[in-house]
C-alpha positions, 0 to 999 in steps of 0.5 A, spaced: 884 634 478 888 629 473 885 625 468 888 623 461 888 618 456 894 617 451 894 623 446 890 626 451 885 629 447 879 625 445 876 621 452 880 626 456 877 631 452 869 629 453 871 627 460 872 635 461 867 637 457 862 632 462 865 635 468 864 643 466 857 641 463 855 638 470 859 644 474 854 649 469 858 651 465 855 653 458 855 649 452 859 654 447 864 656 452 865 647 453 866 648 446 871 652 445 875 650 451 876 643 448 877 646 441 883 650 445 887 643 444 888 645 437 892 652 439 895 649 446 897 642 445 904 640 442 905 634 438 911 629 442 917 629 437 917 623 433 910 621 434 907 619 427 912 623 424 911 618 418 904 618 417 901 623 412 898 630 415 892 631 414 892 623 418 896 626 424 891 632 424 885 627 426 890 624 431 893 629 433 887 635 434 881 635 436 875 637 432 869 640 433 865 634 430 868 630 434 865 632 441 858 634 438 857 628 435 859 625 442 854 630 446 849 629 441 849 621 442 848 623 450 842 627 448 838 622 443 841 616 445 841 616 453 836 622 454 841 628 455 846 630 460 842 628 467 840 621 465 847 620 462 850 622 469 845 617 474 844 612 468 850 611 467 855 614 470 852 613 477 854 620 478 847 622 483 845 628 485 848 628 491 855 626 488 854 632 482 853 637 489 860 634 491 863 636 485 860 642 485 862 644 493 869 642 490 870 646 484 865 653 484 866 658 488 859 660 492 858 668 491 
């Protein structure tokens, strides 16, 4: 599966983080594959080279905050993680199965 977005990192990385979630997958190990980025992802050459540090290091990395603030929204705002799947990203049960079947191995 290919998804992205331009750095790459904030709607891709909650994209990813839903996926795993709805695959099963804990929350604290979502967690620290999205903070991965931050030791794997290397900057484009050139991109915001003018800009200050500490502003390349929020566009450029990820922040715990960020996708806890996000998750969080989901919980309080939409009823958690099922509803906000059926409700609002139209992903029924019978389409969490299918991802399923397609992404775990049966044991």
């Amino acid at each position: 599966m290919v998804f992205h977005c331009t750095a790459g990192k904030d709607r891709t990385g909650f994209a990813a983080a839903l996926i795993l979630l709805t695959l099963g997958v804990p929350r604290d190990v979502v967690m620290h594959d999205y903070l991965l980025t931050n030791a794997l992802y290397q900057r484009p050459p050139g991109m915001g080279s003018h800009a200050p540090e500490e502003v390349l290091a929020v566009l450029w990395r990820v922040q715990e905050e960020f996708l806890d603030a996000a998750l969080h929204m989901v919980d309080n705002d939409f009823g958690g993680l099922q509803a906000y799947l059926v409700d609002v990203l139209g992903v029924d049960a019978a389409a969490q199965k299918e991802l399923a079947g397609r992404y775990l191995q049966a044991v």
